[in-house]
C-alpha positions in Angstrom: 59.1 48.3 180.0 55.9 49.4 178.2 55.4 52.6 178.9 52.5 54.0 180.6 52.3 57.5 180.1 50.7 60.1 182.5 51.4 63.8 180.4 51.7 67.0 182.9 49.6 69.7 180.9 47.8 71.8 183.6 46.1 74.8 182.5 47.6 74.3 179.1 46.0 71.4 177.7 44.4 72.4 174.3 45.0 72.3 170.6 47.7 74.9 170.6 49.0 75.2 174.0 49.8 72.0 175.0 52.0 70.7 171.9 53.6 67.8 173.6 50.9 66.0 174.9 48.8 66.5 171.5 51.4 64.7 169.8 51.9 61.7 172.1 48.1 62.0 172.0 47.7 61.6 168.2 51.0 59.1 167.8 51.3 57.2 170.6 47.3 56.8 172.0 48.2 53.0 173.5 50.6 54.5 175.7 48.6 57.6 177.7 46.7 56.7 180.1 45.4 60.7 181.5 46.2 63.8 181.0 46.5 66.0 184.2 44.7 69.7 183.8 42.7 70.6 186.6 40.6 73.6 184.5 39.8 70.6 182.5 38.5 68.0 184.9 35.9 65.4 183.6 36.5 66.2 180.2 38.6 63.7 177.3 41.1 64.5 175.0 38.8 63.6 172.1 36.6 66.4 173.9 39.4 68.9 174.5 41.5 67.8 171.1 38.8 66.7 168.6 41.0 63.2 168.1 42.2 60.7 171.0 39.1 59.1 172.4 37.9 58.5 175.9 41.7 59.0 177.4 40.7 61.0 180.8 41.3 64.5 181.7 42.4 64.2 186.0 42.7 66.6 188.6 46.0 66.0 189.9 48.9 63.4 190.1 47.1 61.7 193.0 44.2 60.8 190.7 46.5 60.1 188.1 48.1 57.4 189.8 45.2 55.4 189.7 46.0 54.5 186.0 49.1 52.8 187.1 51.8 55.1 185.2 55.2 54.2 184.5 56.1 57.7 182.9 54.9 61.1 183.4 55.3 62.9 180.3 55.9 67.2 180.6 53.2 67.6 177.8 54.1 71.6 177.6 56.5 72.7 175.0 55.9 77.0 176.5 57.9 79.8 175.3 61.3 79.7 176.7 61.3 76.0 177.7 61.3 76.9 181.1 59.9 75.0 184.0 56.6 76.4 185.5 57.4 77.4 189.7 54.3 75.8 190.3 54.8 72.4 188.7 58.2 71.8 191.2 56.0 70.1 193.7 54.4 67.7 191.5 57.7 66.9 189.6 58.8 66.3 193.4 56.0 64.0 194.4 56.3 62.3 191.3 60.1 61.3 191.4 58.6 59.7 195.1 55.8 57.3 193.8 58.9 56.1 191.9 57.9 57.3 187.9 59.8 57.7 185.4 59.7 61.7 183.8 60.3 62.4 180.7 60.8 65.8 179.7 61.2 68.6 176.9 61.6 71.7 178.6 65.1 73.5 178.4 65.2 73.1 182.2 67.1 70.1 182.1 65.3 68.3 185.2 68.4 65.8 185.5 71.0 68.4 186.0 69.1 70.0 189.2 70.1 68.6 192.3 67.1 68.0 194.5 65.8 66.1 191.2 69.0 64.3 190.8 68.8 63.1 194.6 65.1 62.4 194.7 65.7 60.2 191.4 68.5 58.2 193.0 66.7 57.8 195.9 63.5 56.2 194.5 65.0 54.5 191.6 63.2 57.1 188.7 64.9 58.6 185.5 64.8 61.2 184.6 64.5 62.2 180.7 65.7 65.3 179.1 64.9 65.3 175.2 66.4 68.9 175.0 70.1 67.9 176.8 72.3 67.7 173.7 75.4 65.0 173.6 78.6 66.6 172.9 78.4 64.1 169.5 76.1 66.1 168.1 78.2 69.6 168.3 79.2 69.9 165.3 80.3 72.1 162.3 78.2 70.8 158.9 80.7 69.6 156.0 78.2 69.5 153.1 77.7 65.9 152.8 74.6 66.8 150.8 76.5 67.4 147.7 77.3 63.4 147.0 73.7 62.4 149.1 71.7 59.8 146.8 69.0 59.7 149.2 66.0 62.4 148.8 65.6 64.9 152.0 62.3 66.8 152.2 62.0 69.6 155.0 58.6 71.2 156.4 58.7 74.6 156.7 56.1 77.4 158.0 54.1 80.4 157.8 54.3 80.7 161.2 55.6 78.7 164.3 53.7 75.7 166.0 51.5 75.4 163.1 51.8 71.8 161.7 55.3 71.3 160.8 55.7 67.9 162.6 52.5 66.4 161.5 52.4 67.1 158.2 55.9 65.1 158.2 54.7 62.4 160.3 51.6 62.4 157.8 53.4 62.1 154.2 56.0 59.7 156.0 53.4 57.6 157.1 51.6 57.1 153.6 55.7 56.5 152.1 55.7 54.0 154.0 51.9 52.2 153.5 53.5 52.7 150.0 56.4 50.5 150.6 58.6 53.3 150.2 62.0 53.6 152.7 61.7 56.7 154.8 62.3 57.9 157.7 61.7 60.7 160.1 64.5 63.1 161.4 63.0 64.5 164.6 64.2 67.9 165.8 62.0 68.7 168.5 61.2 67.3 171.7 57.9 66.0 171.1 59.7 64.6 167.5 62.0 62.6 169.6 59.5 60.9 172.1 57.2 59.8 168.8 60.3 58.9 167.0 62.1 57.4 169.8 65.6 59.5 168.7 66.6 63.0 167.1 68.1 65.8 168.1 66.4 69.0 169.7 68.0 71.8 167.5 66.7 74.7 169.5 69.0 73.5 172.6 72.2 74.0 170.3 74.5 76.4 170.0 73.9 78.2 166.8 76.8 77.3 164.9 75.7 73.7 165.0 72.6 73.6 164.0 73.6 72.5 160.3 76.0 70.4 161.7 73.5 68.5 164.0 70.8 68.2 161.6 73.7 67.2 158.6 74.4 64.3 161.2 71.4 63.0 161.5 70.1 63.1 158.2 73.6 61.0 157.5 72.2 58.0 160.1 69.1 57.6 158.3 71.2 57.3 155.3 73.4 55.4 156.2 70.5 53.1 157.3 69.5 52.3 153.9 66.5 54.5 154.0 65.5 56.5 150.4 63.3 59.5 151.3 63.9 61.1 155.1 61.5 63.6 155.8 63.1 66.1 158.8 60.8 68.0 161.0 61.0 71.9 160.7 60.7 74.5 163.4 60.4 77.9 163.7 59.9 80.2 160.7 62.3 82.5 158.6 59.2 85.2 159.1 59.2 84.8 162.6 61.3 87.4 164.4 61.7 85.4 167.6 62.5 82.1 166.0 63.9 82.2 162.7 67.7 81.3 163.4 66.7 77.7 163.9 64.8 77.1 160.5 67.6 78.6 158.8 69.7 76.3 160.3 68.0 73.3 159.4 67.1 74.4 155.8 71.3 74.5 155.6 71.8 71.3 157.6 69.3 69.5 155.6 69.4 71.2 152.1 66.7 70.0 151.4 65.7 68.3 147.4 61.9 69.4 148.2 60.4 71.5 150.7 56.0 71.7 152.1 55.1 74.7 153.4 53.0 74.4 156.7 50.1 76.8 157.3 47.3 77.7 159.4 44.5 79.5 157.5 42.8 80.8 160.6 45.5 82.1 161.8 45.8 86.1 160.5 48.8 86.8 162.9 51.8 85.7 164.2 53.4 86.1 168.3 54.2 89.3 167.5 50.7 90.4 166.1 52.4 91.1 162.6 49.9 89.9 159.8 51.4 86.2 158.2 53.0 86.9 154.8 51.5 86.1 151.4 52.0 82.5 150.7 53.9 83.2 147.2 56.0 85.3 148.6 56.6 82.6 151.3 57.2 80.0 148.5 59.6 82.4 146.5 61.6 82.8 149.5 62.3 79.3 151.0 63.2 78.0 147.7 65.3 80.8 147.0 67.3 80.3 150.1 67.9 77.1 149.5 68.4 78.4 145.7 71.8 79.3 146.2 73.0 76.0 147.1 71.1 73.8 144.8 67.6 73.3 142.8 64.6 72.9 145.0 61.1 73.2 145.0 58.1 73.6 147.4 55.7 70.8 146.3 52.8 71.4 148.5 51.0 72.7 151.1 50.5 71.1 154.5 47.2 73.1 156.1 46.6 73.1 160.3 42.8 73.0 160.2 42.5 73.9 164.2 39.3 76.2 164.4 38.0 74.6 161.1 35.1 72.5 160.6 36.2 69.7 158.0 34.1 71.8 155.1 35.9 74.8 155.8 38.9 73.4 155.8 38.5 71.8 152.3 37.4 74.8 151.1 40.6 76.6 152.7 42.4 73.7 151.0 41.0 74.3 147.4 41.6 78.6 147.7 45.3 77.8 148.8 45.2 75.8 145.7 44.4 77.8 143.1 46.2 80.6 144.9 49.3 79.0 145.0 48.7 76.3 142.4 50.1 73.9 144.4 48.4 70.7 146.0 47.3 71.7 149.8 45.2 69.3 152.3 45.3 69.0 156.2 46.6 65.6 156.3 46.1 64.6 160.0 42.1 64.8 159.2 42.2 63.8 155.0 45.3 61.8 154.9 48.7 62.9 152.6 48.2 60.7 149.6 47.8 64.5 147.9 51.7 65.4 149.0 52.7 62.2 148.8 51.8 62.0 144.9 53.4 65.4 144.1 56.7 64.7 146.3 56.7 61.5 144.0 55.8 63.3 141.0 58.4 65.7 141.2 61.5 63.2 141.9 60.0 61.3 138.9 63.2 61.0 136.4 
């Protein structure tokens, strides 16, 4: 089937609160049809986003119906992962005009039984990217010590800042390059652009090295020669930190990018963002301890930027870090690409 996607954002959809549906927005355009918001009625995501053309910004599911769905997509990725009491309804009436739903959410929809029955009845599926396969709990053995294949990691200032893109990005130009890579997808909306991956922040917390160890293993074991995994959370981050420790020591990664938002001054917690040395001093060291690594760049989240500004942000980071920095979803990542190639050069 090719999918037709319908993504659920109401009240949410905007550059920073409506993660999910940005992403299938910027990576899989041919396959949304509308985006449901009704604050946002009459507007387009190339209005609301800055990027994904004349796709429409509906009302409700009624009027989104009349773009002949096959999916709707839960285009939220809110804190907690919980789903919103007022959104039941529409997941209800949805299951009955016989769509598909796909969803991120740590509610797993499939494992509630009014969904369950409404989806058997009507012939839907139902999705969960977040409901982990017993497969995937596991302990990490620290297969990265006899790994040929180079791993590169995105990591943060901060959470929800670019992480995913910037991976998507560099991967992107590896492979206009002719390069073999791959993307490990660790989130939700990761795993709907990538089609498969593993949602870290649905596993228990011993397995989080394991999981990520796993994958990165497939993609070698596929032949490919640069894998490029998808960070989340931040060490600085109070709330979120255990997961990006767990995928720095599931990955171990042979290079890291460092992800940041210079608009942003503060983080959830409205603690200021930490100096970007320091942050470079301390995700290499982590990793440090295991083996030599290096953060070769940094991947900047121009939201709230015009695209001078954001060059300009790009060329202080710079020469304050002394490292390459560009937003690559606007400029491109020939910049990272070159120094991750630089610095594996024999």
């Amino acid at each position: 089937m090719q999918r037709k996607l319908l993504v659920l954002a109401e009240g949410k959809f905007s550059p920073l609160r409506s993660k999910t549906a940005n992403g299938a927005i910027a990576y899989l355009p041919e396959q949304v049809v509308a985006v449901i918001d009704s604050t946002k009625v009459g507007l387009t995501a190339q209005q609301v986003l800055g990027y994904g053309g004349g796709i429409p910004v509906v009302k409700n599911l009624e009027e989104g119906l009349r773009f002949n769905p096959t999916h709707l997509l839960i285009g939220i990725a809110p804190s907690g992962g919980h789903l919103p009491d007022t959104w039941r309804e529409t997941i209800k009436r949805t299951i009955v005009n016989k769509l598909h739903i796909l969803s991120g959410l740590h509610t797993i929809l499939s494992d509630d039984p009014e969904f369950a029955t409404l989806a058997k009845k009507h012939g839907a599926t139902l999705t969960d990217y977040r409901k982990i396969p017993p497969e995937s709990e596991v302990v990490s053995q620290g297969n990265w010590r006899t790994r040929k294949a180079k791993v590169i990691l995105t990591v943060g200032s901060d959470c929800n800042i670019g992480k995913m893109t910037t991976m998507l990005q560099v991967q992107k130009d590896f492979l206009q390059r002719g390069l073999k890579a791959d993307f490990v997808a660790t989130g939700q909306t990761g795993i709907l652009i990538r089609g498969r991956g593993i949602a870290v922040d649905s596993i228990i917390s011993d397995y989080i090295a394991g999981c990520i160890e796993l994958e990165v293993d497939r993609s070698v074991a596929e032949g490919y020669d640069y894998i490029f995994v998808e960070g989340q959370g931040a060490l600085t981050h109070m709330g979120y930190s255990g997961v990006t420790m767990g995928l720095i020591h599931g990955a171990m990664p042979d290079a890291l990018i460092l992800c940041h938002q210079p608009a942003r001054l503060k983080d959830d917690y409205a603690l200021p963002l930490p100096d970007l040395n320091r942050l470079v001093k301390l995700h290499e060291e982590v990793v440090n301890i295991f083996r030599p690594t290096k953060v070769v760049g940094i991947g900047i989240n121009s939201v709230g930027l015009t695209d001078e500004e954001s060059i300009e942000s790009a060329e202080n980071i710079a020469q304050q870090t002394g490292l390459p920095a560009i937003d690559t979803f606007r400029f491109g990542a020939q910049k990272l690409s070159d120094a991750l190639l630089q610095y594996f050069r024999p």
